[in-house]
N, C-alpha and C positions, 0 to 999 in steps of 0.2 A: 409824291407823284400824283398827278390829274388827271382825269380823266378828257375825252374829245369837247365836252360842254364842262369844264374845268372846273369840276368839284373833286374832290381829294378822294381815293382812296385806301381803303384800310389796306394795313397790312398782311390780314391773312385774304384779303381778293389778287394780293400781288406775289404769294409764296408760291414757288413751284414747288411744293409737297403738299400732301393732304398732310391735313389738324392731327398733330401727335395723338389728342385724345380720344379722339376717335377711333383711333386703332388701336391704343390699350383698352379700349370700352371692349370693342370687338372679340380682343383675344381671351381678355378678361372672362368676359361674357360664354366663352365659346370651353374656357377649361374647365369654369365650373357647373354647364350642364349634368354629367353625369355627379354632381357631390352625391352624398346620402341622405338623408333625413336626419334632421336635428343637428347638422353642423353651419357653422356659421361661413356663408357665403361672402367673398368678396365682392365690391363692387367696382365701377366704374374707378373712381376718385381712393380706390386702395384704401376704403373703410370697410365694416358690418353692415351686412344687409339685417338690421335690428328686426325689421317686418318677419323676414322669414327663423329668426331665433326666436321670437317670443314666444311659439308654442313652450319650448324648452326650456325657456325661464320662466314662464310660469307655473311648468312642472313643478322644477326645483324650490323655487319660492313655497310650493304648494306640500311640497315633501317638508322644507324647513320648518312651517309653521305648523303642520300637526305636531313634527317632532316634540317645538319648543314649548305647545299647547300639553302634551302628554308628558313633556318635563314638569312643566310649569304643576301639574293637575298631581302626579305623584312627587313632588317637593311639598307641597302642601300636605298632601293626607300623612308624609314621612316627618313632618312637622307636628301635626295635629297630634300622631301615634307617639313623639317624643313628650310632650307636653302633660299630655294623659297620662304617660309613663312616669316621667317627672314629679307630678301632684299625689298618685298614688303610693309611688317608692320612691324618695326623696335619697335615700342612701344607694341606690344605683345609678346616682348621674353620671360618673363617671364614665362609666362600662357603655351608658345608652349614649353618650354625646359620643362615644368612639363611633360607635353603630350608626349612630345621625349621618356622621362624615362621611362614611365608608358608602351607605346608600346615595346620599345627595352625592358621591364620585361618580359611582357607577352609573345613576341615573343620568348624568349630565352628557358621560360616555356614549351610553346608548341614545341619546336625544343628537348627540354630536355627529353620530355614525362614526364615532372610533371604535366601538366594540367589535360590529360588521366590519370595518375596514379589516381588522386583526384577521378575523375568523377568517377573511379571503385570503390575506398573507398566509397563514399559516396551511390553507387549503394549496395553496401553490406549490408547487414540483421545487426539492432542493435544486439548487444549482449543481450540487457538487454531485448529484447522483448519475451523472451523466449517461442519463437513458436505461440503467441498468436495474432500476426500479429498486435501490434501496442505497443507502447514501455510504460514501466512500468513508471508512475508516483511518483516519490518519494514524501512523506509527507512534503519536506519544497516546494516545487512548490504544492502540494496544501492548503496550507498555503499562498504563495503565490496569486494564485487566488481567498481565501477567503478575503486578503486582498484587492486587487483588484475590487472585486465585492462591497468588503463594502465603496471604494470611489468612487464608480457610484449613481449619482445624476440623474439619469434618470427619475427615479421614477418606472422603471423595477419591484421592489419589492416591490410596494406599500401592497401587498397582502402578505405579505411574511409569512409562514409557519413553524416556528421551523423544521427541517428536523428530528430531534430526535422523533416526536411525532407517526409517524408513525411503529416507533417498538415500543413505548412502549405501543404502543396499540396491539402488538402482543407479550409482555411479561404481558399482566393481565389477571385478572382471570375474570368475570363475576361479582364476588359478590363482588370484589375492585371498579371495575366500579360505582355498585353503592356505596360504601363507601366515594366513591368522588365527586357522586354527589352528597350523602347527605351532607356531607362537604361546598360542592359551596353552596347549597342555603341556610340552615339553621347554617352554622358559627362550630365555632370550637368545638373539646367535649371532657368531662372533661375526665378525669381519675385519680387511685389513686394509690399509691405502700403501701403493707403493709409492718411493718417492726415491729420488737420487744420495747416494748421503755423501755429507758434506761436513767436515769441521765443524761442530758447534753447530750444524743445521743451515749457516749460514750460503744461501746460494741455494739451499737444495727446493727442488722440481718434484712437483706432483706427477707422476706418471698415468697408475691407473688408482682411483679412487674407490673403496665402498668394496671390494671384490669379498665375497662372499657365498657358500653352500645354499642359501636357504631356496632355490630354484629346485637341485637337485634332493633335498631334501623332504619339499613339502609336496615332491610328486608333480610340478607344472608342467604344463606342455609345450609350451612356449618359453621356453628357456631363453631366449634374447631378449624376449622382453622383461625379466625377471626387474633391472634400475627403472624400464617406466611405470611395472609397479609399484614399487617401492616409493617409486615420488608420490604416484596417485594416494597413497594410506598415508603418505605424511603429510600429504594436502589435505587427505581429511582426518588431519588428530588423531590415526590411531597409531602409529608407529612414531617411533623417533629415534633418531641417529647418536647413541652417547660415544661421549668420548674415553668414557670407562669401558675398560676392558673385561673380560671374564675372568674370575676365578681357578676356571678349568682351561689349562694352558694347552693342553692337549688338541685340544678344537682346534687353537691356532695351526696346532704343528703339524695336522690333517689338512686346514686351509693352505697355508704356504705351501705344502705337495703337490697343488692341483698344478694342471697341465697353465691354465689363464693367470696365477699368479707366477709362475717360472718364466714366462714367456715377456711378465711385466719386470722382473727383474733383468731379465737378459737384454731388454728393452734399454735399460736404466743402465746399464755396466756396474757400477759401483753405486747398491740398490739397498734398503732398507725398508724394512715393513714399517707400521705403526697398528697395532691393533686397538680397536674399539668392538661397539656391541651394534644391535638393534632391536633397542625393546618396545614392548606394549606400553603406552600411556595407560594411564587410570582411566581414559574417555576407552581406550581400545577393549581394556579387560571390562569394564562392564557392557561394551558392544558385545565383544564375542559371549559372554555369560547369556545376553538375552537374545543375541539371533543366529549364533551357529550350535550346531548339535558336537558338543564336543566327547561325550563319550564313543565309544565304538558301537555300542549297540543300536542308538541312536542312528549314529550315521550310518550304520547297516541297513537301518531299517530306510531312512529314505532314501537308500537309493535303490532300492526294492520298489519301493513306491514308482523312484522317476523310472525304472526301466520297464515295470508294469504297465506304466501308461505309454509308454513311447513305444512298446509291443503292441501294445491292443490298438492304436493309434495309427501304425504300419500294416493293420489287417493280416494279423500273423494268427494260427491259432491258439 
């Protein structure tokens, strides 16, 4: 294209935009006002502004060569000290060229700023403590320390206490309590399942399941809920349901008289018991040994105590 006195012009006197570089100079220019000191500024043309880094590498330059000067200076005199070492005791080369190493390592370390590097690493916050100012315990390190403790022969534990025992004495009920402790001192007690009977068993229907005294025996108050305590103590290991029956047949022949088992056979028409027990696990008899008071005097006495305080408590005189 020409102009009116027909000389040519350029290409950018004929573009209807302005020069692209001009306005990334601009924008360029405009985001890096506020940088900070000592970081390296873009320019125009999306290189380093080298002018304004050079304080900063001169720095560093200036930190390197002390470093390498202070390397350089204790490599020699760890040299010098071997050599002297060497000529005087000639039968501890060995021991001292170990020593030579181990210094000219560390030295190099410290000249390199791997040493510092570390010490900052290790100054740093775990990750895993996640704000709680001391760092998370994973389950095989406490695993770990149970193992541990259990090959200390000290005698430390002579006294040793199930750690479980103390929630499950915050997962019972009052009237389990005593369930258990009738349990501990007067032995196991029967129970029966009714069921339909049939030929050889074949066909036959569970009616009513588990039917058993020990509600009205251990004194509960809550007599309907006697089966959800019974699950609750097998839930936690101290009860369990056999399928062995008692000894004393007699228990049965008291059970089967109750009004709930007559009602489960008339239920059934042509009805059959099956008796079984429900005893204490070895987890349950050393519970109740170490948290309920199972003599009588005992438990006389604390409940002296709780009615003493639940008096004085009520502003009685």
């Amino acid at each position: 294209r020409r102009s009116d006195d027909g000389s040519r012009l350029s290409s950018a006197a004929v573009s209807p935009y302005p020069p692209t570089t001009v306005s990334v100079t601009e924008s360029r220019s405009d985001a890096t006002q506020g940088a900070p000191a000592g970081e390296l500024e873009p320019v125009a043309n999306g290189g380093v502004d080298l002018l304004g880094a050079a304080p900063g590498l001169l720095r560093i330059a200036a930190q390197m060569g002390v470093r390498t000067a202070l390397w350089g200076a204790q490599s020699s005199l760890n040299a010098a000290q071997f050599t002297l070492r060497l000529a005087t005791q000639p039968d501890q080369a060995p021991g001292a060229l170990n020593q030579l190493v181990h210094q000219l390592r560390d030295t190099a370390r410290r000249a390199l700023g791997v040493t510092e590097l570390e010490e900052r690493v290790e100054k740093m916050p775990d990750p895993r403590m996640n704000g709680k100012g001391q760092a998370q315990i994973t389950l095989k390190q406490r695993g770990a320390e149970l193992l541990a403790r259990s090959a200390d022969v000290s005698g430390a534990d002579e006294d040793f206490t199930h750690p479980a025992y103390e929630r499950i004495l915050t997962s019972m009920a009052p009237d389990e309590a005593r369930i258990l402790r009738l349990m501990a001192q007067d032995g196991p007690r029967a129970a029966v399942d009714v069921r339909t009977w049939r030929p050889l068993d074949v066909g036959s229907e569970i009616i009513e399941p588990g039917l058993t005294m020990i509600g009205q025996q251990a004194g509960c108050r809550f007599l309907d809920r006697v089966p959800a305590y019974l699950n609750n103590l097998y839930r936690l290991g101290l009860i369990w349901f056999s399928r062995e029956p008692l000894s004393d047949q007699s228990l049965y022949q008291v059970l089967e008289a109750q009004p709930e088992v007559q009602s489960a056979m008339r239920r059934a028409g042509r009805a059959k018991t099956v008796r079984r027990s429900i005893r204490l696990t070895p987890f349950g008899v050393d519970f109740c040994e170490t948290c309920l008071p199972l003599d009588t005097a005992t438990f006389l006495a604390v409940q002296r105590r709780l009615s003493n305080g639940h008096t004085s408590g009520t502003g009685a005189p």
